[in-house]
N, CA, C and O atoms as a DFTB+ gen file, in Angstrom:
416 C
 N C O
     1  1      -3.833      14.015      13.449
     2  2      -4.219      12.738      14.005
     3  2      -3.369      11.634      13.385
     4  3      -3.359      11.340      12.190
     5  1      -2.781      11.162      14.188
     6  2      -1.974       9.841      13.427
     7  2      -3.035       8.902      13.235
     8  3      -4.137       8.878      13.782
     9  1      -2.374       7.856      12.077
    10  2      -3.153       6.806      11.430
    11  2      -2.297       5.489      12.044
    12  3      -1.079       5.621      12.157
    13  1      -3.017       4.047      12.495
    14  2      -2.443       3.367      12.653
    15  2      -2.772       2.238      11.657
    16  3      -3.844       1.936      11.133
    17  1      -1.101       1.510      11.508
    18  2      -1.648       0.602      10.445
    19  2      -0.613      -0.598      10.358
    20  3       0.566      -0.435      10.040
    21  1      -1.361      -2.204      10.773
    22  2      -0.462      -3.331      10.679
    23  2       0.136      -3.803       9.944
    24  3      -0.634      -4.156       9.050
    25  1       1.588      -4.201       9.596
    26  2       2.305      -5.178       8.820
    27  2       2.416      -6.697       9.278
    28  3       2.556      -6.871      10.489
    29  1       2.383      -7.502       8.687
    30  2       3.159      -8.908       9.000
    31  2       3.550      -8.687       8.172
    32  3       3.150      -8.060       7.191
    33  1       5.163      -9.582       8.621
    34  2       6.513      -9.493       7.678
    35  2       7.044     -10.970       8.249
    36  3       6.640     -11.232       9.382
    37  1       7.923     -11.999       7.594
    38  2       8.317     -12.923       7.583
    39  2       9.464     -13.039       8.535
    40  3      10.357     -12.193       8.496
    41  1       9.501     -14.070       9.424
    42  2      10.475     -13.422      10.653
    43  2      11.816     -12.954      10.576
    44  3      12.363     -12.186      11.369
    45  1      12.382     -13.564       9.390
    46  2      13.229     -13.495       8.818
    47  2      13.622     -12.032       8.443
    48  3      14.762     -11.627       8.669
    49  1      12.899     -11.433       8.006
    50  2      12.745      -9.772       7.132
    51  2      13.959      -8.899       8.598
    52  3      14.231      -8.896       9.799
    53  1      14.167      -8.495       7.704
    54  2      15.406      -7.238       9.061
    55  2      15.316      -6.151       8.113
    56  3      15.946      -5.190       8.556
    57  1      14.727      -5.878       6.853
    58  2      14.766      -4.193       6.572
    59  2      13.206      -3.662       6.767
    60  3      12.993      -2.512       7.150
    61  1      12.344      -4.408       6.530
    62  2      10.879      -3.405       6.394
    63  2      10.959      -2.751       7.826
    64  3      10.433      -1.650       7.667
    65  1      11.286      -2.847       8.939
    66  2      10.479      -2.187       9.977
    67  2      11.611      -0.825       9.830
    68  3      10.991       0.096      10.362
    69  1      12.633      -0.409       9.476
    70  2      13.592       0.455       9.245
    71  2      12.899       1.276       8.092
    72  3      12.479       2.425       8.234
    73  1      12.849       0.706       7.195
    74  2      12.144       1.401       5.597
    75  2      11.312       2.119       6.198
    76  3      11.504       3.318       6.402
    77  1      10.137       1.400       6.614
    78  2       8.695       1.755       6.820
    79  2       9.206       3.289       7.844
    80  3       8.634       4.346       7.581
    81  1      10.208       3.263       8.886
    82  2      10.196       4.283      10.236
    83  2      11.237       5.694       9.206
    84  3      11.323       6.827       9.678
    85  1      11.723       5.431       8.221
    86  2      12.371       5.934       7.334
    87  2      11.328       7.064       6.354
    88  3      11.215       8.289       6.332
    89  1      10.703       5.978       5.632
    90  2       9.715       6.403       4.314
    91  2       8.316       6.988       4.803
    92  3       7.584       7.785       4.216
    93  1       8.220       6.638       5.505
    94  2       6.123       7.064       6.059
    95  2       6.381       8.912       6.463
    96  3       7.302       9.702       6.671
    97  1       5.069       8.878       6.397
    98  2       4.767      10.050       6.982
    99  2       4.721       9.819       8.524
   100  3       4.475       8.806       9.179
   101  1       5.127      11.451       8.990
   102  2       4.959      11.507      10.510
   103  2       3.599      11.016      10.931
   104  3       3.452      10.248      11.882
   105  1       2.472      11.543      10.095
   106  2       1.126      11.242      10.496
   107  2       0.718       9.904      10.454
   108  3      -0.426       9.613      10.803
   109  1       1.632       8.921      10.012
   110  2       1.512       7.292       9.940
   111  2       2.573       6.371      10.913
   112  3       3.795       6.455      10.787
   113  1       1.864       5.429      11.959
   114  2       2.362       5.057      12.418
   115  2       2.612       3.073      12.266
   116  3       1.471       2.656      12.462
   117  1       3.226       2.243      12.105
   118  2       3.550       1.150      11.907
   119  2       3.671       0.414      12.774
   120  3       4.666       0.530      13.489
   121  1       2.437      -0.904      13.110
   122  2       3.270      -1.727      14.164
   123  2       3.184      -3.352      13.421
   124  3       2.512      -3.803      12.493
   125  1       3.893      -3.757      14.048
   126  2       4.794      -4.949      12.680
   127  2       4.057      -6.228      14.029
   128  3       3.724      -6.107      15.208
   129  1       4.072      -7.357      13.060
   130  2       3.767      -8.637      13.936
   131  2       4.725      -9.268      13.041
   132  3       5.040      -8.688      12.002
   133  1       5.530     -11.111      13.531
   134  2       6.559     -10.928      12.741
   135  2       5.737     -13.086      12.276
   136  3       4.829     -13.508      12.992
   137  1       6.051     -13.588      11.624
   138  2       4.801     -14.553      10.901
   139  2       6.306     -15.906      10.459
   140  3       7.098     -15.747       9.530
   141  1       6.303     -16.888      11.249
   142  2       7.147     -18.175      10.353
   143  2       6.916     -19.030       9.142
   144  3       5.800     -19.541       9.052
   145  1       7.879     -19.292       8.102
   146  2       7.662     -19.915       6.944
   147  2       6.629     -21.082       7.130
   148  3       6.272     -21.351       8.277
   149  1       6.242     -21.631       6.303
   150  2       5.499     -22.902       6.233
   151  2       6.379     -23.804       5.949
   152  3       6.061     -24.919       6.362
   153  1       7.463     -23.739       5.348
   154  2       7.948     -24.450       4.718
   155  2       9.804     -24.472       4.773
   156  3      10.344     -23.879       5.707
   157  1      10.644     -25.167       3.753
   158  2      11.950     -25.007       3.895
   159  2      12.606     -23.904       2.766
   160  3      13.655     -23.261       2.791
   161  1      11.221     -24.004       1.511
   162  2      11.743     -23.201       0.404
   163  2      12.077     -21.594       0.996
   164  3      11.531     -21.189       2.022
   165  1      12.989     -20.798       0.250
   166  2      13.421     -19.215       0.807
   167  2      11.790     -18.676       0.480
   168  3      11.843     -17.595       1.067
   169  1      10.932     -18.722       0.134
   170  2      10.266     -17.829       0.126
   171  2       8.820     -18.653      -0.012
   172  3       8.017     -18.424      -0.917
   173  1       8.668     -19.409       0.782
   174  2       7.408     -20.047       1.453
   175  2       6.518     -19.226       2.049
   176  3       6.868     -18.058       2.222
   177  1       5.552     -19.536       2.369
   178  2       3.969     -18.792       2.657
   179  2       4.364     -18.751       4.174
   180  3       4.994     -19.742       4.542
   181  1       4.169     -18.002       4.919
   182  2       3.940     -18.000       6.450
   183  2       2.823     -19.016       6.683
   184  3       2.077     -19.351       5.764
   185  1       2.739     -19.402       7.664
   186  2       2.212     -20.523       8.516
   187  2       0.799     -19.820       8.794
   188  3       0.806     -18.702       9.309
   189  1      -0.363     -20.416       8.481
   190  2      -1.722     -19.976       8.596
   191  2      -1.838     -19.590       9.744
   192  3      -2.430     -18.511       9.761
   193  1      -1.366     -20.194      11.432
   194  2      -1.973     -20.038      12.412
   195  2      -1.041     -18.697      12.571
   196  3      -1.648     -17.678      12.900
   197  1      -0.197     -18.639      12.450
   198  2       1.000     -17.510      12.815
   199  2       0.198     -16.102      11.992
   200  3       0.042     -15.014      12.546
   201  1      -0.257     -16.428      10.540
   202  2      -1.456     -15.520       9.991
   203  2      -2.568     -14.659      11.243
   204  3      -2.808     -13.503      11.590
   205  1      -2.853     -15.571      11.477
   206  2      -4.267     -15.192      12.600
   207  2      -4.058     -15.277      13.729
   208  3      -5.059     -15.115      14.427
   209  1      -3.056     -15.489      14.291
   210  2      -2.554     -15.240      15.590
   211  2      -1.632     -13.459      16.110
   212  3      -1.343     -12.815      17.118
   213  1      -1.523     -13.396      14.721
   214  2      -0.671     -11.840      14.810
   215  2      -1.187     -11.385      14.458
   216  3      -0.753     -10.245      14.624
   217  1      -2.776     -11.300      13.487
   218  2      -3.548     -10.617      12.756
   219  2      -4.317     -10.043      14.267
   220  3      -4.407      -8.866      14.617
   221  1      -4.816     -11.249      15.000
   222  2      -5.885     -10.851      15.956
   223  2      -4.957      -9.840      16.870
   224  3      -5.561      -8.815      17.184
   225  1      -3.367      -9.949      17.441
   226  2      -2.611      -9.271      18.739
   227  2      -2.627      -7.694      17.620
   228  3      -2.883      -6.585      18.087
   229  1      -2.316      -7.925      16.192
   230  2      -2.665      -6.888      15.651
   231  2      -3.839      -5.677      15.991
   232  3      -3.795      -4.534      16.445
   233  1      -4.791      -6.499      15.557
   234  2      -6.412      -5.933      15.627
   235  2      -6.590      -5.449      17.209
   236  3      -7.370      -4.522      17.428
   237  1      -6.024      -5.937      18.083
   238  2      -5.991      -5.797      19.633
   239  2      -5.448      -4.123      19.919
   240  3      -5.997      -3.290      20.640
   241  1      -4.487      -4.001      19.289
   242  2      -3.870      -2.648      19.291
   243  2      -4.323      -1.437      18.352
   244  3      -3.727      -0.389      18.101
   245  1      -5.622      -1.928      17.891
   246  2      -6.404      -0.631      17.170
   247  2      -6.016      -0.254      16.128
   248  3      -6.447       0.869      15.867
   249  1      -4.970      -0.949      14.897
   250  2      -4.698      -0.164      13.970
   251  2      -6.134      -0.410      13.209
   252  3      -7.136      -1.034      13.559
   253  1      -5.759       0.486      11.787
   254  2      -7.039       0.621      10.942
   255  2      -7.293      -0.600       9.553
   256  3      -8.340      -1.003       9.046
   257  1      -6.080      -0.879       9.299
   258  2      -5.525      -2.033       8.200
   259  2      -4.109      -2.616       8.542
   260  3      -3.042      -2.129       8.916
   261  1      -4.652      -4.099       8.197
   262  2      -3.121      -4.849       7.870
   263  2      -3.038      -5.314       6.908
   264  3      -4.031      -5.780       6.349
   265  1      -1.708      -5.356       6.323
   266  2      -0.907      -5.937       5.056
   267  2       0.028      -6.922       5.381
   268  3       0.932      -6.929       6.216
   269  1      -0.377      -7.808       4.517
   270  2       0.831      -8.770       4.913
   271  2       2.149      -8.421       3.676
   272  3       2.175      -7.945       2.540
   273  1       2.724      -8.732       4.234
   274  2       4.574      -7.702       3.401
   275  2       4.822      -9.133       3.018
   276  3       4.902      -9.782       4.061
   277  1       4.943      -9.735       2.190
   278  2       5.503     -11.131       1.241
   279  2       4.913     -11.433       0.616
   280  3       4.091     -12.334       0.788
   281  1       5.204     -10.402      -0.993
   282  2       4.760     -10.734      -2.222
   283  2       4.834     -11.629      -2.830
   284  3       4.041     -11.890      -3.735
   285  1       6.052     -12.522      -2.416
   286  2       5.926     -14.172      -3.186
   287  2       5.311     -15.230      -2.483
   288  3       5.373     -16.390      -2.890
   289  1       4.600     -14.831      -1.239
   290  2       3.747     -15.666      -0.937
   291  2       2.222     -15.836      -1.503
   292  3       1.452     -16.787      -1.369
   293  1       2.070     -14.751      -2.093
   294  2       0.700     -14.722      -2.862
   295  2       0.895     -15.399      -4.604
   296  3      -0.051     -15.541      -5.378
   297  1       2.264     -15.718      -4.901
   298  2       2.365     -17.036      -6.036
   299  2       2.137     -18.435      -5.822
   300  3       1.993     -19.153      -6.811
   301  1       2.074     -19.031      -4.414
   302  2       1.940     -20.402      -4.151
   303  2       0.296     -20.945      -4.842
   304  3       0.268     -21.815      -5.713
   305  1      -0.708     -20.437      -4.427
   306  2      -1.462     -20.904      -5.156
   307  2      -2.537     -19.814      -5.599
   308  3      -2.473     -18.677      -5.134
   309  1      -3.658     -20.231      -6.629
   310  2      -4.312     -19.018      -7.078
   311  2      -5.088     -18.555      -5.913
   312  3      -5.436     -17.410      -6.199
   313  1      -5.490     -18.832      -4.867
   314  2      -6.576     -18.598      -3.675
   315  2      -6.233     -18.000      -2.859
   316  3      -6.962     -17.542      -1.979
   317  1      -4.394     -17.774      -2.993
   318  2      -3.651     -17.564      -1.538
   319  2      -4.325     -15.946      -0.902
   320  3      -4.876     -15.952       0.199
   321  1      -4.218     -14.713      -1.656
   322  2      -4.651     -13.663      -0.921
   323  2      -5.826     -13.705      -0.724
   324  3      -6.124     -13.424       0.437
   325  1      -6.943     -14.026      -1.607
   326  2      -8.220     -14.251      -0.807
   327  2      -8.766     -14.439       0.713
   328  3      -9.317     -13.725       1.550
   329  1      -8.047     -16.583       0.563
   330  2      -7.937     -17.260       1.751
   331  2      -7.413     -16.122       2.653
   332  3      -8.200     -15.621       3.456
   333  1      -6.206     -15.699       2.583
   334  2      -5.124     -15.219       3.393
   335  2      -5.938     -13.655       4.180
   336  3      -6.038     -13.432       5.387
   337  1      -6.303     -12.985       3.306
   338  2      -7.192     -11.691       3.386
   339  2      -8.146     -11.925       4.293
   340  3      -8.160     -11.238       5.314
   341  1      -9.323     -13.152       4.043
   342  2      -9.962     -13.382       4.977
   343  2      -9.776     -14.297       5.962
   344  3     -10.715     -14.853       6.533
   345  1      -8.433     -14.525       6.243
   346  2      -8.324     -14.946       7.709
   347  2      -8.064     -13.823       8.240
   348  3      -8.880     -13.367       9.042
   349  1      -6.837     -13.075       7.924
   350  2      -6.343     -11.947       8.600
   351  2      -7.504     -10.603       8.998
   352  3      -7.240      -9.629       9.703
   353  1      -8.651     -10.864       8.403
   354  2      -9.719      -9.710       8.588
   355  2     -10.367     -10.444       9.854
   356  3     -10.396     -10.079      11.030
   357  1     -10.785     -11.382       9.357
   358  2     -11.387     -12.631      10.505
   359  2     -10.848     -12.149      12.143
   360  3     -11.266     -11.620      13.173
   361  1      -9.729     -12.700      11.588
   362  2      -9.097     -12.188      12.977
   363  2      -9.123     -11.205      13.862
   364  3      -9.665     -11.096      14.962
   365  1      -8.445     -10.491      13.210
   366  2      -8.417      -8.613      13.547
   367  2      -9.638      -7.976      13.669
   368  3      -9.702      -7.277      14.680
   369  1     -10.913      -7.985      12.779
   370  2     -11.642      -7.006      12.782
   371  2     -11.587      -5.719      11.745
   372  3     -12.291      -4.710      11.697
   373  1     -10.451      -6.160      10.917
   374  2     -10.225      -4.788      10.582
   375  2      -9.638      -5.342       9.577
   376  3      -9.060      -6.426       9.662
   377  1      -9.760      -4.398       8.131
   378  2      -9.521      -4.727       6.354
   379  2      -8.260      -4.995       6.420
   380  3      -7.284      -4.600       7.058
   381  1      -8.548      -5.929       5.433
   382  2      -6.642      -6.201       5.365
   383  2      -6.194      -6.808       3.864
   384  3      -7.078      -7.198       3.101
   385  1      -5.171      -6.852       3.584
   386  2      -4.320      -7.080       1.915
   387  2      -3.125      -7.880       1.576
   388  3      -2.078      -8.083       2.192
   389  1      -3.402      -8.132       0.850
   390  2      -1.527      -8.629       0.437
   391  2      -0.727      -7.942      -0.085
   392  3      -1.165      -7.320      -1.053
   393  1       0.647      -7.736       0.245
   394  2       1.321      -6.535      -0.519
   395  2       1.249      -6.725      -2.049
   396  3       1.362      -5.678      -2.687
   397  1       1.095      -7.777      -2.706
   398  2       0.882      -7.944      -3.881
   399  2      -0.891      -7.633      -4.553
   400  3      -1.162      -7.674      -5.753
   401  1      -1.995      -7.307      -3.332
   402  2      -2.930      -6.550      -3.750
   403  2      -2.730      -5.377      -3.906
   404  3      -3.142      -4.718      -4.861
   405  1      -1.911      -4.873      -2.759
   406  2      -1.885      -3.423      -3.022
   407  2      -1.043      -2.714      -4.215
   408  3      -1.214      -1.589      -4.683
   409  1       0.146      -3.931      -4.659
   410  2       0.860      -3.221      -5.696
   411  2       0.095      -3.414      -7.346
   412  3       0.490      -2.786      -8.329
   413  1      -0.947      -4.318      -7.367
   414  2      -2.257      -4.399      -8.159
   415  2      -1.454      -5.368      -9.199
   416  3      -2.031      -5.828     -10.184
């Protein structure tokens, strides 16, 4: 049985969706939503609505979890994966993380 499971990645990003079709197991499948900076700095937070707007087209397509892929967006402030976690669950329906939760 394959597993399905969401990324947001910064629109910018051109290697994760390659890695991910590379590194996973056959039994894991990846579908990517792609999220714009907030800002001008290189490594600014994606834009809240762009958060929950790809979280929900996410959640629409049945995967089981999403992660958002931009670990230096969870340094902007102390609240950010929380906030961020529960919009993206909000949205979707379905558990979700920051890649910087999951790497602990």
């Amino acid at each position: 049985m394959t597993r399905h499971f969401g990324v947001l990645i910064p629109s910018t990003n051109t290697t994760v969706e390659i890695e991910y079709s590379r590194l996973i197991s056959p039994l894991l499948q990846a579908h990517f939503g792609r999220v714009l900076t907030s800002g001008t700095a290189p490594f600014a937070p994606p834009k809240e609505e762009d958060v929950a707007y790809q979280s929900r087209l996410l959640g629409m397509s049945k995967v089981e979890v999403i992660c958002l892929s931009q670990t230096s967006a969870s340094l902007f402030t102390d609240e950010y994966d929380e906030v961020t976690v529960r919009r993206m669950t909000e949205s979707s329906g379905v558990p979700s993380l920051t890649s910087a939760q999951a790497v602990g």
